[in-house]
N, C-alpha and C positions, 0 to 999 in steps of 0.2 A: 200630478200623476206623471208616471216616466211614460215613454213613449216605447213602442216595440225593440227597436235597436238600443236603448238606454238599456233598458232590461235584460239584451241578452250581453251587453258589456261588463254589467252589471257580474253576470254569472261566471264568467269568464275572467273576473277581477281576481278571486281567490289563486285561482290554477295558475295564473302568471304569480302574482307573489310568491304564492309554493315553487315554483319552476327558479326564481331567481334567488332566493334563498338554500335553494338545494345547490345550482351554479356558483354561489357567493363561496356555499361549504364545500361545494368539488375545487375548487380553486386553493383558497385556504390549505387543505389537507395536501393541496399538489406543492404549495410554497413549502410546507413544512415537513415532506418528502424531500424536495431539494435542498435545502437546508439543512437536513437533516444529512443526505448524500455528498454534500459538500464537506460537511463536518469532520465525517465521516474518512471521506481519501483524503483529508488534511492529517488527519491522524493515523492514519496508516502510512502514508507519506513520513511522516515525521517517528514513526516508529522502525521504518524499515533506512530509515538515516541514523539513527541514534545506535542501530545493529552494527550498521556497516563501518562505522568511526572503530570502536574497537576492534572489528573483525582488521579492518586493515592495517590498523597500529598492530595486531597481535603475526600478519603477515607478513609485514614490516622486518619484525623480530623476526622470526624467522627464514627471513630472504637472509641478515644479518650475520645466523646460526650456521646456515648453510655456509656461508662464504668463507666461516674460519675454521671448517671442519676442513682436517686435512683430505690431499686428493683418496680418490678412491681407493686406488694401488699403492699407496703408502701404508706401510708397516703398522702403523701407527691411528690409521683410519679406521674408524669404527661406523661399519655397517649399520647397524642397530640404529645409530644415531640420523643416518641420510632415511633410513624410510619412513623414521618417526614423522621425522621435517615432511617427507614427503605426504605422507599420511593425513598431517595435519592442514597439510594445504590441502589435499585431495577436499577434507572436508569445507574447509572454508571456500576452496570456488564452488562447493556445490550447493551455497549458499550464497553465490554469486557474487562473492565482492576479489575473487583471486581472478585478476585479469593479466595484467603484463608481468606478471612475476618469474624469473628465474628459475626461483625452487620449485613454482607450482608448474612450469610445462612439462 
């Protein structure tokens, strides 16, 4: 026969197992949030890299475009052409990747 205290450990035996299996499963779900969060800004990282490679090559060209258009006040300059250039860059730093460029100040 158990004795009074054996008995109420006894009772008490279940609510902890339940208690540490619910912390096992709050744990778990918390690693496979972070994991998951991790994964997550890797690939967003790596998507907002894989943007910026062409954006800059195509900025690139255009800094390029710019340089061999005749000057402004030349006869021979075509207007149309500088605010395309410009245009284009407007767009791409507002996409963040036209920093020290020329054509884009």
């Amino acid at each position: 026969m158990l004795s009074t205290a054996n008995q109420s450990d006894l009772a008490v035996l279940p609510v902890v197992v339940l208690c540490s299996m619910l912390f096992a499963h709050a744990i778990s779900k918390g690693r496979i949030f972070v994991e998951k969060n991790r994964a997550l800004q890797a690939l967003a990282g790596s998507i907002a890299h894989e943007m910026r490679n062409p954006l800059s090559q195509f900025k690139h060209v255009l800094d390029r475009v710019e340089e061999t258009l005749p000057a402004p006040r030349r006869p021979a300059a075509c207007p149309r052409c500088r605010v395309w250039v410009r245009r284009c860059c407007t767009g791409i730093s507002r996409m963040g990747s036209c920093r020290s460029s020329a054509a884009c100040a």
